[in-house]
MMTF fields as JSON, N, C-alpha, C and O atoms, coordinates in Angstrom:
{
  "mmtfVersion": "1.0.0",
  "mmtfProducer": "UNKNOWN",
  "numBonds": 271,
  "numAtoms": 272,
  "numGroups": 68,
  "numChains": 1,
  "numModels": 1,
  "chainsPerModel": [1],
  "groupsPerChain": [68],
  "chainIdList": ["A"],
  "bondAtomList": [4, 2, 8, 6, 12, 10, 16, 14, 20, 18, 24, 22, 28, 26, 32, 30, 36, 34, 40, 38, 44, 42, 48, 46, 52, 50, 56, 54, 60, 58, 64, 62, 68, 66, 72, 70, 76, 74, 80, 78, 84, 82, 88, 86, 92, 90, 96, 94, 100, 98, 104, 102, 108, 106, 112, 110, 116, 114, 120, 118, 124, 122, 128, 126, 132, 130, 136, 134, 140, 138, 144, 142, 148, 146, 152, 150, 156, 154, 160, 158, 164, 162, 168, 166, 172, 170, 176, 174, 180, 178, 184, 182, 188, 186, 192, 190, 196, 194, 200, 198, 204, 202, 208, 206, 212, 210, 216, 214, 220, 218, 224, 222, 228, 226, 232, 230, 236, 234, 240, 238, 244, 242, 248, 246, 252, 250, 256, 254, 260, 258, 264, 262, 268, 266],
  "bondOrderList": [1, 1, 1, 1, 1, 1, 1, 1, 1, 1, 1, 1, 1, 1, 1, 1, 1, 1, 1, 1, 1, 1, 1, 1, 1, 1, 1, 1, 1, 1, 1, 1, 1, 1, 1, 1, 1, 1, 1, 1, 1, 1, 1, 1, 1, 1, 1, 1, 1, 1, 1, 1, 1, 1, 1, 1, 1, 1, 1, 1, 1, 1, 1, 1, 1, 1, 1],
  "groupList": [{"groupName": "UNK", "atomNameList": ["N", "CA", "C", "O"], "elementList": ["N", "C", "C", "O"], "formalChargeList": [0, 0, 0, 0], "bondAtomList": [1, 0, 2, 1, 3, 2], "bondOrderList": [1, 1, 2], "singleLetterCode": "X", "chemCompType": "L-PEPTIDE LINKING"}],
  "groupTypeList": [0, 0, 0, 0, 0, 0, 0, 0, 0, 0, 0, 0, 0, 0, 0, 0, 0, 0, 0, 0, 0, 0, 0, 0, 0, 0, 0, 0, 0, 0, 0, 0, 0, 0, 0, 0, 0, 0, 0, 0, 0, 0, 0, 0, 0, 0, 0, 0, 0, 0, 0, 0, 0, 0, 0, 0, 0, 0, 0, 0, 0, 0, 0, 0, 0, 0, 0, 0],
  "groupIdList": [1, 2, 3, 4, 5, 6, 7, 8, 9, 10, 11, 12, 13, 14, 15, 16, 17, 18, 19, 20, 21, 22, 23, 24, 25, 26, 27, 28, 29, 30, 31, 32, 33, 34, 35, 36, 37, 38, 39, 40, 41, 42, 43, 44, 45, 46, 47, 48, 49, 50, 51, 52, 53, 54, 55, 56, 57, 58, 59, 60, 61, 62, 63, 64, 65, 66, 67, 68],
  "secStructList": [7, 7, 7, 7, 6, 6, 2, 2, 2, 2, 6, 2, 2, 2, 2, 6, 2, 2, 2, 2, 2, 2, 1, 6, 6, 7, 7, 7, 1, 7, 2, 2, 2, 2, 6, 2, 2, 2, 2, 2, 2, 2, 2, 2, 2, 2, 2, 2, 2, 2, 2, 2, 2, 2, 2, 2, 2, 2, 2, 2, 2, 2, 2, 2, 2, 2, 6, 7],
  "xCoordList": [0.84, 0.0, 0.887, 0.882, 1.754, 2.816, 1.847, 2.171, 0.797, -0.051, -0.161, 0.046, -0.521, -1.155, -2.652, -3.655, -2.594, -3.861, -3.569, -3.926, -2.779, -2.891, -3.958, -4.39, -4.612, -6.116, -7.255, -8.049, -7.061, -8.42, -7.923, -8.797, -6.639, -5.994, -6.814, -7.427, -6.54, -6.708, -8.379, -8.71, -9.316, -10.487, -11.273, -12.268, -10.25, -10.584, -10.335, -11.243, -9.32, -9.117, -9.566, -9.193, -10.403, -11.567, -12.326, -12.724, -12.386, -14.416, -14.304, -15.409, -13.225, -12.801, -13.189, -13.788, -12.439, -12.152, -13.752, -14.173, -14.435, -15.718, -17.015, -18.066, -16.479, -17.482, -17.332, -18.218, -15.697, -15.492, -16.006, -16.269, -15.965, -16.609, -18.097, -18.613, -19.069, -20.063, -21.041, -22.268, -19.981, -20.199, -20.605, -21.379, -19.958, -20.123, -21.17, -21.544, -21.981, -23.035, -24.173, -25.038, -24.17, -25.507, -26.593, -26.393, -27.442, -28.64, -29.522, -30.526, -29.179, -29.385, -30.966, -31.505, -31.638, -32.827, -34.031, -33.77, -35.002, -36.575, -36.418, -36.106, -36.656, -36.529, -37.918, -37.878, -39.138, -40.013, -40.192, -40.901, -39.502, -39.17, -38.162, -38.177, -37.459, -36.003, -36.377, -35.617, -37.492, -38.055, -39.134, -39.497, -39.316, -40.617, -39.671, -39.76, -38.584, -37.601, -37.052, -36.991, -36.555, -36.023, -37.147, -36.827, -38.535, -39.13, -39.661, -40.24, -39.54, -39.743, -38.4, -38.626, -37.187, -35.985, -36.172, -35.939, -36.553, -36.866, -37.965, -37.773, -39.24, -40.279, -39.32, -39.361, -38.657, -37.928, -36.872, -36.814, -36.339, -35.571, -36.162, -35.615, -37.668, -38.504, -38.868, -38.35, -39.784, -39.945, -39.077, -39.393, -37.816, -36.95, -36.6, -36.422, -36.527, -36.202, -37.063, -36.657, -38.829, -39.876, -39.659, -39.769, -39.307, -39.376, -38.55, -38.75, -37.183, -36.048, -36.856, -37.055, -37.132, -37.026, -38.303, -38.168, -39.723, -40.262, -39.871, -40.337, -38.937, -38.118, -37.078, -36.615, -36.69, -36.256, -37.059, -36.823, -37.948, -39.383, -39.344, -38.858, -40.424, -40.056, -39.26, -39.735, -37.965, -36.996, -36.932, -36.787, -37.03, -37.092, -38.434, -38.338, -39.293, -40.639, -40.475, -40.881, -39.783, -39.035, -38.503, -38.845, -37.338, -36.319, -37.214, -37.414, -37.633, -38.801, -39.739, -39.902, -40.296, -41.299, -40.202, -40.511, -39.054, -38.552, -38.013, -37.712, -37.73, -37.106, -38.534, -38.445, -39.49, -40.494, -40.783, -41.698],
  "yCoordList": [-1.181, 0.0, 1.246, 1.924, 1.682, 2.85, 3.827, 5.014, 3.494, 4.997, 6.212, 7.414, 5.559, 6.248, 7.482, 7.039, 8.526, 9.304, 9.963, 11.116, 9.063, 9.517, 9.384, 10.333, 8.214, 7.61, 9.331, 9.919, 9.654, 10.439, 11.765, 12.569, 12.419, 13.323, 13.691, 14.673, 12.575, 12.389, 12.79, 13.624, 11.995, 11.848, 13.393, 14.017, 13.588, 15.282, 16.309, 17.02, 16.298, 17.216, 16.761, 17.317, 15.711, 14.993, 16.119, 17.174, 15.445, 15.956, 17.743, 18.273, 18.632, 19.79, 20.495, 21.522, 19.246, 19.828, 19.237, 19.675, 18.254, 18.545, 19.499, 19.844, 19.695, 20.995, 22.444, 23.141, 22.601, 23.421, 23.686, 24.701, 22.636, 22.383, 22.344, 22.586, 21.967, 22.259, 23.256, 23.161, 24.668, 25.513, 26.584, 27.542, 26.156, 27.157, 26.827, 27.649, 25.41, 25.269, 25.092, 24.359, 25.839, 26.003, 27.298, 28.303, 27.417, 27.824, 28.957, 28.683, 30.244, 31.154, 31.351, 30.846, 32.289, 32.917, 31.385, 30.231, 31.91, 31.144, 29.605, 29.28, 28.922, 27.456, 27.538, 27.226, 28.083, 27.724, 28.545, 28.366, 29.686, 31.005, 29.792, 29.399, 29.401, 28.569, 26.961, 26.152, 26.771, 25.359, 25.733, 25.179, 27.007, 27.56, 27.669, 26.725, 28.604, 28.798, 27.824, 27.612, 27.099, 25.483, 24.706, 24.206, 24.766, 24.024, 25.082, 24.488, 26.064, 26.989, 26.492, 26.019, 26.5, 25.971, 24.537, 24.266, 23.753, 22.322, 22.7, 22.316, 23.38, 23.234, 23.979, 23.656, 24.839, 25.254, 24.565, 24.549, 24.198, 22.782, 22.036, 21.488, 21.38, 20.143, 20.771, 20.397, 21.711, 22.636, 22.325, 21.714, 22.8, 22.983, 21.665, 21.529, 20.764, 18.939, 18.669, 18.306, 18.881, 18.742, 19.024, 18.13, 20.422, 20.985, 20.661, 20.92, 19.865, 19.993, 18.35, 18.159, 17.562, 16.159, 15.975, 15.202, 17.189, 17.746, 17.62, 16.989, 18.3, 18.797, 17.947, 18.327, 16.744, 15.82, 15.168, 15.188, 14.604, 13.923, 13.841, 13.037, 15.603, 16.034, 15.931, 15.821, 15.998, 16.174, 14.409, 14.02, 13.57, 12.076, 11.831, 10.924, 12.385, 12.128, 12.682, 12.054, 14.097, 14.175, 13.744, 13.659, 13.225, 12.274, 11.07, 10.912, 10.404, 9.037, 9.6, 8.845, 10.601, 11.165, 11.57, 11.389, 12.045, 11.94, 11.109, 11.41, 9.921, 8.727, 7.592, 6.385, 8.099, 7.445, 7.948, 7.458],
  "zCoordList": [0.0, 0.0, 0.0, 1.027, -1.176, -1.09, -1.702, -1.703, -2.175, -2.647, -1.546, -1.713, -0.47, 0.454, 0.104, -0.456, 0.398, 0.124, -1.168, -1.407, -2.172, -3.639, -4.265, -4.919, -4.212, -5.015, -4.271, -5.006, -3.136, -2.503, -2.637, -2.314, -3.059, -3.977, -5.376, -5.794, -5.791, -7.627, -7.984, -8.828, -7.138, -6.957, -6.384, -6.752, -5.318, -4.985, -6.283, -6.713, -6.712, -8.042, -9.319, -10.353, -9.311, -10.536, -10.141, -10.635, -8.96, -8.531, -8.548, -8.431, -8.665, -8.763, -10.115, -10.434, -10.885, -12.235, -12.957, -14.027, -12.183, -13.056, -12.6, -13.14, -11.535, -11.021, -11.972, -12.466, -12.011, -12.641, -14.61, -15.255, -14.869, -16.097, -16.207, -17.299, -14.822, -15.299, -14.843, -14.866, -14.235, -13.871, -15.175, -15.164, -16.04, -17.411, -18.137, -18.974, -17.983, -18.575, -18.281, -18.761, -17.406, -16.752, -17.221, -16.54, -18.014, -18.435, -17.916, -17.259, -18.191, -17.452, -17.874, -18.859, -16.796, -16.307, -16.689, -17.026, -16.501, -16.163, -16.72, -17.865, -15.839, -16.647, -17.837, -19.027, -17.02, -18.744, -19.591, -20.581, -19.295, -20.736, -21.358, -22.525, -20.49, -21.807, -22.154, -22.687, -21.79, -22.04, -23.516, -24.554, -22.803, -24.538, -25.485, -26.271, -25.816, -26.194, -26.868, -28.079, -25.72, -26.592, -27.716, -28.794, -27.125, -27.721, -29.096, -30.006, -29.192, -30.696, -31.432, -32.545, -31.081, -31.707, -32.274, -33.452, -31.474, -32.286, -33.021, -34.175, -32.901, -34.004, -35.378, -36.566, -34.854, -36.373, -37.249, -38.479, -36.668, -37.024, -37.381, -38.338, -36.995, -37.191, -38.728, -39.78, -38.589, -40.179, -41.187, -42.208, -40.877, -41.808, -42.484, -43.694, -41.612, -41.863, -42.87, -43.975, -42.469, -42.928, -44.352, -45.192, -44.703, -46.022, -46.904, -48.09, -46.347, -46.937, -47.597, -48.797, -46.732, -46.747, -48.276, -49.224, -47.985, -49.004, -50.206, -51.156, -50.085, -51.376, -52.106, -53.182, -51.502, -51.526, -52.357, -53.565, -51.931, -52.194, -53.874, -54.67, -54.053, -54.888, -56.292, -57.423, -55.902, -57.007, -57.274, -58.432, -56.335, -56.432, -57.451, -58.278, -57.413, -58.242, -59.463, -60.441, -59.644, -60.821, -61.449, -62.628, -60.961, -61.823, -62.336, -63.54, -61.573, -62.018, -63.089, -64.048, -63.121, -64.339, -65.227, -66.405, -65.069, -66.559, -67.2, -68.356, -66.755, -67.112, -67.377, -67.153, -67.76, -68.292, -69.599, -70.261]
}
């Protein structure tokens, strides 16, 4: 046992260095202003998927009607 209080060292400056990391990502003001927020960001994203995937569609039904 030559470690001695190296292992509860190492473990102290883990548990340091991940506090410190998740001090910066933490989510400022009203949780459901930033829960509405979040959830307008996915409907716009969802949209955009929607239209693109659309448009996809589309140009796929094209190509097949001109190759007839």
């Amino acid at each position: 046992m030559a470690r001695g209080n190296q292992r509860d060292l190492a473990r102290q400056k883990n548990l340091k260095k991940q506090q410190e990391a998740n001090k910066g990502s933490k989510k400022e003001g009203d949780p459901k202003k930033r829960m509405e927020s979040d959830a307008e960001i996915l409907r716009q994203k969802q949209a955009a998927a929607n239209a693109r995937k659309e448009a996809e569609l589309l140009e796929k039904l094209k190509l097949e009607k001109s190759r007839r």
